[in-house]
Every structure is written in structure tokens, then in C-alpha cells.
N, C-alpha and C positions, 0 to 999 in steps of 0.2 A: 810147586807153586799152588797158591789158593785158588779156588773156584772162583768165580766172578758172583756166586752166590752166596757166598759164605761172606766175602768181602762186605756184598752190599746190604746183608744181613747187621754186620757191626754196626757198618755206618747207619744206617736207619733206628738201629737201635742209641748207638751215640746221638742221635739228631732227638728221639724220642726224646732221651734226659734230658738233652740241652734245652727243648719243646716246655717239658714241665719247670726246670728251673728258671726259664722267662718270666713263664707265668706265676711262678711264686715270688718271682722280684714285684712284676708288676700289682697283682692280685691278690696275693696271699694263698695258704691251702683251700678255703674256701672256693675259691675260680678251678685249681687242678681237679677235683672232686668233679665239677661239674664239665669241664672238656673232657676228663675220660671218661664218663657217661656217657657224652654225645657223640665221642670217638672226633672228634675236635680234633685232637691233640696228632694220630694218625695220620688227617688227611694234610696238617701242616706241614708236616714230615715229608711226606711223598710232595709233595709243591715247593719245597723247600729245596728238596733235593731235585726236581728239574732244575727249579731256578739258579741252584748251584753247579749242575752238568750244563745248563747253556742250550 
């Protein structure tokens, strides 16, 4: 069986991508650029993922 950390490594990494292709629908690459400077992009991720464990 997988670690419960290796799992929740995928998914956060899965959420990342999905994080950035948002914001290149919405925004364009100009906006990604600037939420992975400001590490933006991160902390949606982790909020993303409570709001989806509940």
C-alpha cells in the first residue's frame, strides 16, 4: 500500500497543474508568472484541498 504521503504528494501536485491551467484559461501566462512568484498558486492548493477533504 502507498504512504498516505506519497498519495498526498500526487494529489497536491495534480491540484498544482490544475491551479496553473485555471489561471491560463482565465489570465493568460502573464498572471502564472506572477502567482508563482508570489507563491499564490501553493497556497490555493493547500485551501483547495481542505475544502475538498471537508
Amino acid at each position: 500500500s502507498r504512504s498516505p504521503s506519497s498519495i498526498g504528494s500526487a494529489l497536491l501536485f495534480a491540484m498544482h497543474g490544475a491551479t496553473i491551467l485555471a489561471v491560463s484559461r482565465f489570465g493568460g501566462d502573464r498572471e502564472i508568472d506572477q502567482v508563482v512568484d508570489r507563491g499564490t498558486a501553493a497556497e490555493r492548493a493547500a485551501l483547495f484541498w481542505r475544502w475538498t477533504m471537508g
